[in-house]
C-alpha positions, 0 to 999 in steps of 0.5 A, a space after each residue: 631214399 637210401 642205398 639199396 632201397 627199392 621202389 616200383 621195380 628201381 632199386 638206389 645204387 648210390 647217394 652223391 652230394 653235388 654241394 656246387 647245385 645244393 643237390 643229392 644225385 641218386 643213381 638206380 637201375 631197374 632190377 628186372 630190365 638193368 635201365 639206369 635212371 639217375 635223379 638229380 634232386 634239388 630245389 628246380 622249379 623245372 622239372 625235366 626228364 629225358 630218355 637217351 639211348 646209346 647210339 653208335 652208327 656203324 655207316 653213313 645213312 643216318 638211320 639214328 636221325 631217322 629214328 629220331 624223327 621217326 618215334 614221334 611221329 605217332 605211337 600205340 597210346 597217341 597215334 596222332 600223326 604229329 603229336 611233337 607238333 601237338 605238344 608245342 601247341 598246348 603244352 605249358 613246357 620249357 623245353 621239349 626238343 630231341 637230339 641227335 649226338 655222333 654216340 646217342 639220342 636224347 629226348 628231353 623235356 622241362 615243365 613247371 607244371 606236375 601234371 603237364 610234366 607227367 603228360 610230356 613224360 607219357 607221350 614220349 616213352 611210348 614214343 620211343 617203346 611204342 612206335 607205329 613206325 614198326 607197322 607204318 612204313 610210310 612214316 620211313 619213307 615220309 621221315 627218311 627218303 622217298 622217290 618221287 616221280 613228278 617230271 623225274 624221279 626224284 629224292 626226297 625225305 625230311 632229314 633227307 632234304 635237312 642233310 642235304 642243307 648241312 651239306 652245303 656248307 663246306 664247314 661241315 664237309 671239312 669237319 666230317 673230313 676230319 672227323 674221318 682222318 682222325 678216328 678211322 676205327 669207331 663210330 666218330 668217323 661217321 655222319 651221324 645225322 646221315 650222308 646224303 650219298 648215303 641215306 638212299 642206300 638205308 632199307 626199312 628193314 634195316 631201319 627197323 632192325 636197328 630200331 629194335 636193337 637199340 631203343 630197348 630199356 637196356 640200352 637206356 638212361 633216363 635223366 630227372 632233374 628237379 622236384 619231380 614227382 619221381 614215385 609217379 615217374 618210376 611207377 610209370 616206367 615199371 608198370 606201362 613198359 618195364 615190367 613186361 620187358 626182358 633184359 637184353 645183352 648190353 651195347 658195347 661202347 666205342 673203341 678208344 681211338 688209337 693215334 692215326 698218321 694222317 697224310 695231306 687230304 683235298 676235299 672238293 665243295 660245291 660253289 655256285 655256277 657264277 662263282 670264281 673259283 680263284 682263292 675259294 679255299 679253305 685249310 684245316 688242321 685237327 688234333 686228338 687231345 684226349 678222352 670224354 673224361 678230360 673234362 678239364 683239358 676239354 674246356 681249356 681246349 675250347 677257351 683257347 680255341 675262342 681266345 685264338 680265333 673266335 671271332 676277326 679280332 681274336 689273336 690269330 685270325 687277326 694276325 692271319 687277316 693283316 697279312 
């Protein structure tokens, strides 16, 4: 393929040669719908696709987890009840997960086989452009939250009950709590996977309208790495979904966070009934240190992070320890 070669609706918008994976990274966008695909092409016996979407949260209810549990929970070609479960019985996969992020969702999967790739392939992209969710709002409340009334009314919901778990944990309490400190202005300060305060207050008719605006292939990027059959690929996309989308204005992304002053916080966490509450606390510290483009200072940040207090030995938990 060359620069502004186009095929099945996709046109090449760049060539780059990744010498450390022996591999030529090619960049295209549909011309019709502005969808980007990058392929990474090399000698991978994996052949992987993922569909992401970007995926900002503008409060607490979770509505992207719930999203993301959602989409597979059946579609127009595949309206089987649980065709992510299906899959795992029967595929020859070696990955096939869907992923939540604080800015995105990604739905990747990894075969060996040709045509169990392309089959994988299939099931998810009418999964997230096909949802019965739009027709079925049982699969909201089955997947989000619900009442139900046995002895009392109570809430119940998978990623409602999944957060509620998260939640016990006073590590992932302080962690939202840093997070909320530190980037007050954009969508980091948010839980992405849902508060469970929070993910009662989400309506059907929010949850579709979110759908709607987000999980739109102008607002998509699809990854390929591999020998895959990428003709076969692309003309899927253009043919069975593309071609009768329009563009859509493009989702902004988050601000930069501007520098905050962060007075002294106290959170409080839950202990159980029999616990002593004496000497049951915790302390942390956080610090902005620079940009997703960091690449460099990110990974000597997580190295000195490790060396500095990855485990009872490292230097500073072992000094803090024996005093």
């Amino acid at each position: 393929m060359k620069i502004n070669e186009s095929k099945h609706g996709f046109v090449v918008q760049r060539m780059i040669e990744v010498s450390e994976l022996n591999a030529t990274m090619y960049e295209m966008e549909h011309i019709k719908t502005h969808l980007k695909l990058a392929w990474l092409k090399r000698d991978e016996e994996n052949k992987t696709f993922g569909i992401a979407f970007k995926t900002l949260p503008s409060d607490d209810s979770g509505v992207f987890h719930i999203l993301e549990h959602s989409v597979l929970c059946g579609s127009k070609k595949y309206p089987v009840k649980e065709p992510f479960v299906e899959l795992m019985k029967s595929s020859m996969s070696t990955f096939l997960n869907a992923l939540t992020f604080e800015d995105k969702t990604f739905y990747p999967i990894s075969s060996r086989n040709n045509q169990d790739f392309m089959n994988l392939t299939k099931v998810y992209l009418d999964a997230v452009f096909n949802p019965l969710i739009l027709n079925k709002k049982e699969i909201f409340l089955q997947e989000g939250w619900h009442i139900e009334d046995t002895e009392k009314p109570t809430y119940k919901g998978v990623v409602l009950n999944e957060m509620k778990g998260a939640f016990s944990s006073p590590r992932e309490i302080m962690m939202n709590a840093l997070n909320r400190a530190l980037f007050k202005d954009n969508c980091y300060q948010y839980v992405s996977g849902g508060d469970p305060e929070a993910i009662t207050d989400l309506t059907y008719e929010q949850f579709i309208q979110t759908y709607q605006k987000y999980y739109h292939p102008s607002n998509a990027f699809v990854f390929l790495d591999g020998d895959v059959p990428l003709d076969d690929v692309l003309e899927l996309l253009n043919q069975e979904y593309l071609f009768s989308m329009e563009a859509n204005l493009p989702i902004e992304g988050p601000i930069y966070q501007q520098p905050v002053q962060v007075s002294r916080q106290v959170v409080d966490y839950e202990i159980g009934e029999e616990e002593n509450a004496e000497n049951k606390y915790r302390m942390a510290w956080g610090n902005v240190i620079g940009s997703y483009q960091d690449y460099e200072k990110v990974i000597a940040m997580q190295v000195l992070s490790d060396v500095l207090c990855g485990d009872n030995q490292a230097v500073l938990n072992k000094a803090l320890l024996e005093k």
